[in-house]
C-alpha positions in Angstrom: 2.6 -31.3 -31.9 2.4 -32.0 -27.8 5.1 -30.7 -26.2 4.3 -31.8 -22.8 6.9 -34.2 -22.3 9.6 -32.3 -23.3 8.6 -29.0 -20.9 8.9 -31.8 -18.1 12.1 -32.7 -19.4 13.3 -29.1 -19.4 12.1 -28.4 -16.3 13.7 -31.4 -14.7 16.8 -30.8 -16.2 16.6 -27.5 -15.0 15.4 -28.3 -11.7 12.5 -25.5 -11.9 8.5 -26.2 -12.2 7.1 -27.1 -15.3 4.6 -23.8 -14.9 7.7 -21.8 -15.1 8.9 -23.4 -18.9 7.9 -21.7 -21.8 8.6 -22.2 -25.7 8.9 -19.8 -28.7 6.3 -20.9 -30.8 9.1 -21.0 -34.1 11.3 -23.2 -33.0 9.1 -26.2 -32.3 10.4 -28.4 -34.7 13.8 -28.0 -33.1 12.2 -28.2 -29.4 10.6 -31.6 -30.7 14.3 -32.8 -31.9 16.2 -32.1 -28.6 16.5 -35.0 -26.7 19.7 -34.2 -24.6 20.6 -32.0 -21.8 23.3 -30.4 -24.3 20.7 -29.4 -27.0 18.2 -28.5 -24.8 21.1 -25.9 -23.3 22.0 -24.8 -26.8 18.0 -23.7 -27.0 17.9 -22.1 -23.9 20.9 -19.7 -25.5 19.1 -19.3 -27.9 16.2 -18.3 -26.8 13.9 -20.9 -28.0 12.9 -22.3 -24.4 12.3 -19.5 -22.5 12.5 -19.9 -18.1 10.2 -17.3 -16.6 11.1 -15.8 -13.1 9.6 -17.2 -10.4 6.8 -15.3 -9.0 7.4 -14.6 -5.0 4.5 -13.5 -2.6 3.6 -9.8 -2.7 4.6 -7.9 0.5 1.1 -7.0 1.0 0.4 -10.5 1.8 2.8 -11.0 4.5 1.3 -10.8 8.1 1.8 -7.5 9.4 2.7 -8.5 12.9 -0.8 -7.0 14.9 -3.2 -8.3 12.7 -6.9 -7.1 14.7 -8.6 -6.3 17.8 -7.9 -9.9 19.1 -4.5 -9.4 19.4 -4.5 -6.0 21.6 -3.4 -6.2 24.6 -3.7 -2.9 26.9 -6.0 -0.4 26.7 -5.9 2.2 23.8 -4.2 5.1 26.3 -1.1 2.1 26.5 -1.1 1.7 22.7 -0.9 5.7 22.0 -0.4 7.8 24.6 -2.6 10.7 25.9 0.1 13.2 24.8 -0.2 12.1 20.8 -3.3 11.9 20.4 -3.8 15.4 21.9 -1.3 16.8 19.3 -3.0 15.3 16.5 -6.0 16.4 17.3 -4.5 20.1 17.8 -2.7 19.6 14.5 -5.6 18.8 12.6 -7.7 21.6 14.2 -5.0 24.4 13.7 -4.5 23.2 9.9 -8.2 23.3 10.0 -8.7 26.8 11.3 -5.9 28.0 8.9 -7.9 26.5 6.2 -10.6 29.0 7.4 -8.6 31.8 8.0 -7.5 31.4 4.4 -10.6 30.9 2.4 -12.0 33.8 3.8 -14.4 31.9 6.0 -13.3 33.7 9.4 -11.9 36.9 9.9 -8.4 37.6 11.7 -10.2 38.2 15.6 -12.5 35.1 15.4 -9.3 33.0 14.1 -7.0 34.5 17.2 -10.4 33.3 19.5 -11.0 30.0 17.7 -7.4 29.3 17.9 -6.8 29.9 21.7 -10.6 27.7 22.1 -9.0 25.3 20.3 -5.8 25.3 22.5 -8.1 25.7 25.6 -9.6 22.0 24.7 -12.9 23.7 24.3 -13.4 22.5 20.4 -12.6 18.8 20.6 -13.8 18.3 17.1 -12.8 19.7 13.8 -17.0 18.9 12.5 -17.4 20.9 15.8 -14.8 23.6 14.4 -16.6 24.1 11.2 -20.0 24.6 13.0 -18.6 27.2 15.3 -16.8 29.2 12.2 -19.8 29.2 9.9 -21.6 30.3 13.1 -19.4 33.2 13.4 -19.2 34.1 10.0 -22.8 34.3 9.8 -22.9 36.8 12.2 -20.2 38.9 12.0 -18.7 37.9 15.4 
């Protein structure tokens, strides 16, 4: 039994897209029957033709505003200032070094020294960090 016609029907007397139409595979016989808008209401109550929600476009698609390099304008010290990325670079290394201090990995002198180096600007790096620590622990600095 081709239903075709009918989901067009039901779509344009619902004024959705046929895609969007969907029957209950029991009630056929009666889909088949219903030539009106009435009886195709009645159905619709029923739950016989079923009317799926339309799908929208997921948020991730929407453009974002700055998409890529193309569309910089300023150099990167005018995007983010010289002042945030020094504290997230501090940030990082002090959550770092407390990582250290933690584990074990540095004892309480070399994490008051690392800590003022690190303040000092002399460890830009938190690979650089890591290299000076094991350094340390290795020989009992």
């Amino acid at each position: 039994m081709n239903l075709r016609n009918k989901k067009e029907l039901v779509a344009r007397a619902l004024g959705v897209g046929v895609s969007r139409i969907k029957f209950a595979p029991e009630a056929a016989a009666q889909i088949q029957d219903a030539i009106t808008r009435e009886e195709i209401h009645s159905l619709i109550k029923q739950k016989a033709i079923i009317v799926k929600q339309k799908r929208g476009v997921s948020r991730s698609r929407v453009k974002k505003g700055k998409q890529g390099p193309g569309s910089r304008k300023g150099k990167s010290g005018a995007r983010v200032g010289k002042k945030q990325v020094w504290v997230k670079k501090v940030r990082a290394l002090r959550r770092h070094l407390k990582y250290l201090f933690d584990h074990g990995v540095i004892s309480k002198e070399n994490y008051k020294k690392l800590y003022l180096w690190v303040k000092g600007g002399q460890i830009r790096t938190v690979k650089r960090l890591d290299e000076i620590a094991r350094e340390m622990g290795r020989k009992g600095v």
